[in-house]
N, C-alpha and C positions, 0 to 999 in steps of 0.2 A: 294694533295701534296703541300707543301708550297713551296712558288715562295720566293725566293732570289734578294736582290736588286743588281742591279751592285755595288754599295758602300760593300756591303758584302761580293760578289763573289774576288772582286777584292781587298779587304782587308783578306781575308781569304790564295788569291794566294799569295802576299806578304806577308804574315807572314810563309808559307809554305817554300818557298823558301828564306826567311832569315833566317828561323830556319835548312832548310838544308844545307845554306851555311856556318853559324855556327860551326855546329856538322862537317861537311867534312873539315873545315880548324884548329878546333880545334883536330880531332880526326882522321879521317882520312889519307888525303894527301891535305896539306895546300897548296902545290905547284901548285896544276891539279884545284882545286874550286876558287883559287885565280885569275886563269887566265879566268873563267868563268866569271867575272866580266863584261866586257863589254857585253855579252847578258842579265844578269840580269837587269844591267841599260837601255838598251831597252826595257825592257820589264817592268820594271817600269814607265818609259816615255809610254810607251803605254797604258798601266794602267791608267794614267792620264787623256788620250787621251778619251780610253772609257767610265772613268767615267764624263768625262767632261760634264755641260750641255747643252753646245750649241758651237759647233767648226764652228764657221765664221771665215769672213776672221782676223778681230781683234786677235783672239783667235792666229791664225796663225803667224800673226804678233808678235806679243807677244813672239810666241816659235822664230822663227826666229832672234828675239832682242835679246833672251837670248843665242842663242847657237852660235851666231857671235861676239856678244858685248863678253859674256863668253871667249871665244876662245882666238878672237884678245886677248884682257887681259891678256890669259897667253901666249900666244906668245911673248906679249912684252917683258914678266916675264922671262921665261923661256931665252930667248935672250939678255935682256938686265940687269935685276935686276930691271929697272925703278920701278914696279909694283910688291910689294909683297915681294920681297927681291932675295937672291940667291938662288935658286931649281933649282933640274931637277927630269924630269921623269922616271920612271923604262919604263920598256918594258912589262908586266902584262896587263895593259890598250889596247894594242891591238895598231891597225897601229896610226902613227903619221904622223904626216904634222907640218913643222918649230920647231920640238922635244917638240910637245903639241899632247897628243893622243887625235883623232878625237871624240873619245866618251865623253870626257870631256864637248863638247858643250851640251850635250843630259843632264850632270849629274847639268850643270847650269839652266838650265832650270826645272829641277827635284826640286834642293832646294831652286832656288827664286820663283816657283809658289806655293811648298808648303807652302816655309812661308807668303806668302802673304797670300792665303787662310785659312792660321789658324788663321794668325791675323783681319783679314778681317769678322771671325765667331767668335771670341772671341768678336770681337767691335763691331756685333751684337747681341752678346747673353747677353750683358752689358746695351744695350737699351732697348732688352726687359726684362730684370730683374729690371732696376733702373726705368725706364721711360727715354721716349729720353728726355726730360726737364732738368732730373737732369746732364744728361750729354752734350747735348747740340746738338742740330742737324745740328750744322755748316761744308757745305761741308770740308772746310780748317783743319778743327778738326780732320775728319775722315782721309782723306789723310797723314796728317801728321802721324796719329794713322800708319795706314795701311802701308806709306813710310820708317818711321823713327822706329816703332818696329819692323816692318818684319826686316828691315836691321839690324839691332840690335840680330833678333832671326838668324836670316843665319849667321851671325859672330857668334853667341856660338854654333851654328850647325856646323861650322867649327874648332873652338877652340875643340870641341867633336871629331871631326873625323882626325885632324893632327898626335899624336900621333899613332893613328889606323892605317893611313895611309899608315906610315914611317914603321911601324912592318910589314905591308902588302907588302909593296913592291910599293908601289902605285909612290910616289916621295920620293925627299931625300932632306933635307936641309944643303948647303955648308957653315953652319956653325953651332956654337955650339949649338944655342940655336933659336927656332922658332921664329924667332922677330916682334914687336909690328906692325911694317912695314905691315905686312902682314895681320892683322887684320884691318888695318886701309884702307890698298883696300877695303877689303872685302867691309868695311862699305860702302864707297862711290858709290864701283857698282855695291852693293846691291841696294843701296838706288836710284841711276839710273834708276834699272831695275825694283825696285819694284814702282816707279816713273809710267813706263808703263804699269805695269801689274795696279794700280789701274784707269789710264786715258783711257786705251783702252774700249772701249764698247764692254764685254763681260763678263757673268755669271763669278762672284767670289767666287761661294758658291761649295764647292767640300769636302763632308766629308772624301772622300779616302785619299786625299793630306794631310788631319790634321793625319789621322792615317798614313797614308806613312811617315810621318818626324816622328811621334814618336816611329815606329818601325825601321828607320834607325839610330834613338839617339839611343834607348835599344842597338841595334846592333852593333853598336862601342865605345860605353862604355864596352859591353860586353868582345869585343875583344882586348880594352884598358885594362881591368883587368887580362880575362885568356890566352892570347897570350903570 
């Protein structure tokens, strides 16, 4: 009997249950799958969780930075506009705390460790194809690589899932148009957080996390077109 890797098992479960949350919000009852949402996103975080290769304390850290840093962030948001611009949240996402639903911090931690980990195997699979000489094996290099594209890739991971969102019922924006504002947090606490996901001392190699962002892009562009 062939043995299956956790990267397999757990890329198999996610694409199951994005493709049924799909099919039940396009075809079904959009109403009842949508409000599924906050156990899907645990259970994506947990996916992570398992497939991770080494959950120390760092590792821990890390999740904790993001789902507090995450949070506060849009508490401010949500309360003040400082951060992001004007929004608020639906009631979909499940209970809130300061009118920022509490799953939220689970879902920041979800898209700044994947993008760090994509970027982080892209800019090794770059060394080993070029040679590290021709690219250069300067910690500073890599970091910046790892800080400054991941934040880069979470801002168009968001630019992707905004419109998605708003049709979902996820947030609303009190104004006409998603403004540049909003993007330009993103960058900076991305680049924070993905700041600590590359300085902490723990395994960055996660192929789940590269296919988990690319089946949650498929999945709201998807929803972007046929919603």
């Amino acid at each position: 009997m062939r043995k299956y890797s956790r990267y397999q098992v757990a890329t198999a479960i996610a694409i199951l249950f994005h493709a049924i949350g799909l099919l039940g919000i396009l075809f079904v009852d959009k109403d009842v799958f949508i409000r599924t949402t906050p156990f899907h996103l645990l259970l994506m975080g947990g996916l992570l969780f398992y497939t991770a290769k080494k959950i120390n304390l760092a590792f821990l850290v890390f999740f904790m930075l993001c789902a507090f840093t995450g949070f506060g962030a849009e508490a401010i948001g949500t309360s003040t506009g400082a951060l992001f611009g004007d929004y608020s949240y639906g009631t979909v996402l499940g209970p809130m705390i300061k009118n920022v639903p509490v799953i939220i911090a689970v879902n920041w931690f979800i898209i700044i460790y994947c993008a760090g980990a994509t970027v982080h195997t892209v800019f090794n699979r770059l060394l080993q194809n070029t040679g590290e000489g021709a690219v250069g094996s300067s910690t500073l290099i890599k970091a910046l690589s790892v800080i400054i594209d991941g934040a880069t890739l979470a801002v168009f991971f968001d630019f992707i899932l905004e419109p998605a969102a708003i049709k979902l019922g996820y947030w609303q924006w009190l104004t006409v148009d998603i403004p540049l504002f909003n993007y330009t947090c993103w960058l900076f606490v991305s680049a924070l957080l993905l700041t600590a996901f590359y300085f902490l001392p723990f395994p960055k190699n996660n192929k789940f996390a590269v296919h988990l962002l690319l089946i949650q892009l498929m999945f709201f562009m998807l929803i972007r077109v046929f919603l």
